[in-house]
N, C-alpha and C positions, 0 to 999 in steps of 0.2 A: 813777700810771702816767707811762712818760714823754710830754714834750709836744710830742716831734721829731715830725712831719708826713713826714720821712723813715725808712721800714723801715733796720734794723738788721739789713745784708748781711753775711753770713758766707762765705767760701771754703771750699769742701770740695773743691777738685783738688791734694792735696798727690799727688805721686809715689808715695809708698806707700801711699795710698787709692786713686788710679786704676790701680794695675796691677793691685790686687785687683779693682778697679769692670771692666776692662777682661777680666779673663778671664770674670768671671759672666754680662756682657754677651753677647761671644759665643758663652757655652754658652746660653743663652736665642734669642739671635736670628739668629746664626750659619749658614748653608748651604753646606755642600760641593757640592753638586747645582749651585746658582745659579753658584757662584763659576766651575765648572768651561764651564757651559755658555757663559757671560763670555768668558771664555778662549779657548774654542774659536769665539769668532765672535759669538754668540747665538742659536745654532741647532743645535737637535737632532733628529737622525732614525734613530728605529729602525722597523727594517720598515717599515710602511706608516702610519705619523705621526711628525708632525711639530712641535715647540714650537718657535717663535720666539720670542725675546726683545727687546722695544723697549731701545734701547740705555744710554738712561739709566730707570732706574725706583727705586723704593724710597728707602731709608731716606736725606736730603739730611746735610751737616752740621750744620744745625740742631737736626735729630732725634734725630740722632746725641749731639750736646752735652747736649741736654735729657735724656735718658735718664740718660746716664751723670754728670749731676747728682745725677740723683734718688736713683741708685744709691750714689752717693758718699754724698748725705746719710742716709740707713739708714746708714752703714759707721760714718760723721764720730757721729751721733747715737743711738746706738744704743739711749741707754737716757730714750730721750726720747719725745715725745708729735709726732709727723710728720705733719702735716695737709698733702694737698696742693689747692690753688683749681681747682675741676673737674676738667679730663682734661689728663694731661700734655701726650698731641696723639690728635689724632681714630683711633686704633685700640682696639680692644677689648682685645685682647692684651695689649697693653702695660700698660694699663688695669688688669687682671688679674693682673699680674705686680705690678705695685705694692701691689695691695691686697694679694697673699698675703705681701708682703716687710712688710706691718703698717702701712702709710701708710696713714692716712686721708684720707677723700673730705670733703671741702668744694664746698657749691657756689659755681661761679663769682662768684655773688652771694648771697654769704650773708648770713642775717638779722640781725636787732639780736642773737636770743638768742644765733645763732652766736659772733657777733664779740663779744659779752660775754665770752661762757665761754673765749675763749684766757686765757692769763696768759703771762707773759717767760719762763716753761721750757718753750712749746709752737713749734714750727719749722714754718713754712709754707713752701710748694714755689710756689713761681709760676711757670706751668706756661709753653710755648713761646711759647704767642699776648699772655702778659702779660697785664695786669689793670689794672682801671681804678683811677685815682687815689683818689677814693672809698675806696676800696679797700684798699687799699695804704695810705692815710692811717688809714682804722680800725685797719686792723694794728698799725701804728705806734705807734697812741694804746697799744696795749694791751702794747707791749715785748717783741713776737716778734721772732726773727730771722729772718731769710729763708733761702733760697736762690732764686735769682733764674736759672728759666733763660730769661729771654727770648731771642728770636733776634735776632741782630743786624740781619736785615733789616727786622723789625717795627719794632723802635729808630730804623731808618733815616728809616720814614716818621713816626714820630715826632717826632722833629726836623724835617722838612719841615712840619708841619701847625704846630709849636709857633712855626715863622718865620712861616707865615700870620699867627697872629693876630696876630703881634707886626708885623705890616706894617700890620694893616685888612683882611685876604684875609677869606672864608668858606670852609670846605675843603668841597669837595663828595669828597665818599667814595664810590669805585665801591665795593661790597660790602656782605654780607648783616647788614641790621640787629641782627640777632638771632646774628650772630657772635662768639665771645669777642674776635677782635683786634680786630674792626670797631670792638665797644663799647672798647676800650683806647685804640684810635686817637682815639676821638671826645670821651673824655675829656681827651685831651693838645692836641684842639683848640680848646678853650677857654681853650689860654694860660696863661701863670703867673698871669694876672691874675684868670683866670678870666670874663674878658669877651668873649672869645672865639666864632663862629659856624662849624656846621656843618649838611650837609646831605648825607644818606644816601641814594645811588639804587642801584637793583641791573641793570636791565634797559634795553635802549638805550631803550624804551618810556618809560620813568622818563626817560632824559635827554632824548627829546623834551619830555616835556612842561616839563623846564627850560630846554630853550631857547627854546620857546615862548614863554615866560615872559618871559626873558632880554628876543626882540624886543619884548616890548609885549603878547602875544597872548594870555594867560590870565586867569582867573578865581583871587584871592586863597583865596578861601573851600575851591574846591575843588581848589585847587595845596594846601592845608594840610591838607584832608582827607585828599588821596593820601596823603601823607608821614607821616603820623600819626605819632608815636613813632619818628619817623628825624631830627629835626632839635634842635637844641639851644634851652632855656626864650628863650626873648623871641626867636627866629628870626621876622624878616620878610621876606618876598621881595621886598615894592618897598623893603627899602633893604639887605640883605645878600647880594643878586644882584647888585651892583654889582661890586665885586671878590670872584672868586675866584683860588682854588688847588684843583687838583684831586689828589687823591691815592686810594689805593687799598687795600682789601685785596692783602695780597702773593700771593695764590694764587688770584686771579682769572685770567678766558682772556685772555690778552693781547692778543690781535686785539681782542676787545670793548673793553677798556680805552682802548686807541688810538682806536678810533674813538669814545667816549665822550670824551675828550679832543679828538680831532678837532673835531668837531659842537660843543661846548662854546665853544671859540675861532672858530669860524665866525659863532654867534650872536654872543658878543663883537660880534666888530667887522663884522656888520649892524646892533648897534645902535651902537656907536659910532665906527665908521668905520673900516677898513683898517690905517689907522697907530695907533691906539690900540692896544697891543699889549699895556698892561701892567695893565688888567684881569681878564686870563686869565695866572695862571702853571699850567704842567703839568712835573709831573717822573716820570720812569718808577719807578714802587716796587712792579714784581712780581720776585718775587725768584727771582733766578738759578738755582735748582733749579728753582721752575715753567716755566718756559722752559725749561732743558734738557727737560725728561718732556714738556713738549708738542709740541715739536720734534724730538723724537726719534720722539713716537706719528707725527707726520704722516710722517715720514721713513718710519717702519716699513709705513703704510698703502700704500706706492707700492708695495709687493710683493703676492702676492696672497693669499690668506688666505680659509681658508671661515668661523670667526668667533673673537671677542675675547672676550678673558676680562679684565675689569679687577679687581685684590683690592685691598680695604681696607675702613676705616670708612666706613658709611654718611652718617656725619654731617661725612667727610672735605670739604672744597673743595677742593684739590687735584686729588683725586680724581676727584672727583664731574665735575670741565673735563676730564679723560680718557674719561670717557665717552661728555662732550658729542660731542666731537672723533671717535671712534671711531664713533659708532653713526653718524653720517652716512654712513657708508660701507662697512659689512657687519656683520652679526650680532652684536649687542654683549651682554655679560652683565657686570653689575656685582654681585661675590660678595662675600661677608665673608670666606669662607675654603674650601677643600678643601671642608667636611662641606658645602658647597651645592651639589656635582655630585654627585646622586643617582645618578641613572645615567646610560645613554647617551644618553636622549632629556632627561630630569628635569633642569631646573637651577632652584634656588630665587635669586633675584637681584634686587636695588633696580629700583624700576621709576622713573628719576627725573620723569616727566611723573606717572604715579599717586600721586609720594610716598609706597612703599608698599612692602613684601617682598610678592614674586609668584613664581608657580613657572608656568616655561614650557618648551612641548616642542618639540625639535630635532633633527631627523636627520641634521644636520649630524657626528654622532660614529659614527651607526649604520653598517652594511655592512662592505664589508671594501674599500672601494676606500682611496685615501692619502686622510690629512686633513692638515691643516696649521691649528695653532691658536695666534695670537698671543696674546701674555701681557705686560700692563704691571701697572704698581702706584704709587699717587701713592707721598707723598715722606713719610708715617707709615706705610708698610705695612713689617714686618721680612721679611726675606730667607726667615724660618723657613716662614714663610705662604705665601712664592710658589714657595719647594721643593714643600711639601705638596701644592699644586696643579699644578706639574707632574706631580707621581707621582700623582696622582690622577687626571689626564688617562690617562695611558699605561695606568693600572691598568685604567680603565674599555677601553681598547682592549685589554685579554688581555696587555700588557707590560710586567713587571716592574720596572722599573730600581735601581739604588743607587750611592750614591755611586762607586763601584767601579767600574761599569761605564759611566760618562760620560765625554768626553772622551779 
């Protein structure tokens, strides 16, 4: 096998692959419905309801690239063996559409057996969030080609964490341990050298208790218990607290990141004094689609609205901060798709404090007075999904719509 440590990246956007990849696409993910409602403002009203549309939602260019990678490589590889590393990006759908196009599923972290049984005529997909070096280097050993859709915002903070260690930084990682980018990121924070220090918090809670720490204020034993499984082999707090770098999942809430950054450098320089400035570096790495979708949700929230409908995957982050951000402020329903508005009262929806699919009742649809129901979608939800759930709205109100008659 070969003994390169680097995958063997293959191109599939030639011009006459993507205009094929590019019409399939949007017969699969495509909405005249959406586009039209766009158009017209993001607001639709027949009779007596109402759909608003947040201004930015769904599918980012990220998602977009990554898709129509994958699609490419089905085209580019056709008569080959297509493993893709987990979920292209956190929708079901999507998810779905690739298994039936004949790609295989790999998990994100696959086994010894896994990663024996490829050979150099099997093509693996690296999915948006990227994949850890580990990882990637097995691939390698074993003379797969890739296709590589990472996003380039991931990339981005990759490079920042990879200057950490090459300074002496520790990167502290706002985001979900148990993330595919989170674990990507955190393997690039170990450096080319691999000597490298990182430390994974999710909740301002969690960054209290580092800054804590930071001043002088905590206990070793149970600073190392919290973090269990979020910090990198030989991680010490009394001596890799000393300098950080703080970086992030890109699809974190960005209010929280900031202030997690804020609090971070405050500690700093309580313990080391005001002008010591350069044991806390911080750089912004959520990435510019999540901002747009959050900014746009609070934009939309100034209007009034009897409740929110948010669609995607459950296991979305993106997403899942659309929620957050909404239910603060009226009725929130976090759907997988259409089939979870049963009926008018019935909606089956993520419960994100139970961690759980739950079905709860709302009369919020029933009667015959106007309703007015906003609709956003993080940045893996296809256009197709949040048509369906318009006309699923209206359907359940007795009114018909189609393409035809929008706009």
């Amino acid at each position: 096998m070969p003994a390169s440590s680097q995958p063997r990246r293959v191109n599939v956007r030639t011009p006459e692959v993507m205009t094929l990849v590019q019409a399939e696409v949007e017969g699969h993910y495509r909405s005249g419905i959406v586009e039209r409602i766009r158009t017209a403002g993001g607001t639709l009203t027949v009779g007596n309801t109402t759909v608003k549309l947040a201004r930015q939602f769904g599918f980012c260019y990220g998602v977009e690239r990554a898709i129509d990678l994958a699609y490419a490589a089905r085209k580019v590889f056709a008569d080959r063996n297509l493993l893709l590393l987990g979920e292209i990006i956190h929708n079901p759908e999507v998810n779905r559409q690739l298994r039936d196009m004949g790609i295989r599923t790999l998990p994100s972290r696959p086994s010894d057996e896994e990663l024996n049984a490829l050979s150099p005529d099997d093509v693996v997909i690296v999915p948006a969030f990227g994949a850890e070096t580990a990882v990637m280097e097995r691939i390698a050993a074993r003379g797969c080609a890739t296709v590589d859709t990472t996003c380039g915002d991931v990339m981005s903070v990759w490079r920042r964490v990879r200057e950490y260690a090459r300074s002496g930084r520790t990167s502290i990682i706002h985001g979900k341990a148990t993330h595919e980018e989170t674990r990507a990121t955190a393997s690039r924070a170990l450096g080319d050298a691999g000597d490298g220090h990182y430390l994974i918090i999710l909740t301002l809670a969690d960054c209290g208790v580092v800054c804590d720490y930071i001043r002088g204020q905590g206990d070793r034993a149970a600073f190392l218990e919290r973090f269990a499984g979020g910090y990198s082999a030989g991680f010490d707090p009394d001596v890799h607290l000393k300098r950080i770098g703080v970086a992030n999942q890109t699809t974190m809430l960005k209010g929280e990141t900031e202030e997690i950054q804020q609090r971070l450098q405050r500690a700093v320089a309580d313990r080391d004094g005001a002008a010591a400035t350069d044991a806390c570096a911080v750089f912004d790495t959520i990435c510019g689609a999540t901002q747009e979708r959050q900014d746009a949700l609070f934009e939309m929230l100034k209007s009034p609205m009897d409740l929110m409908l948010v669609v995607g995957g459950y296991n979305s982050s993106n997403t899942t901060h659309l929620v957050e951000i909404a239910e603060q402020e009226l009725p929130t329903f976090f759907v997988r798709d259409a089939s979870c508005l049963k009926n008018l009262e019935q909606i089956i929806h993520f419960d994100l404090h139970g961690k759980a699919e739950k079905t709860s009742y709302t009369e919020k649809l029933t009667g015959s007075g106007p309703v007015t129901v906003g609709i956003t979608a993080g940045a893996s939800c296809p256009n197709n999904l949040i048509e369906e759930t318009i006309v699923r709205v209206f359907a359940l109100r007795g009114i018909e719509i189609s393409e035809a008659c929008v706009g």
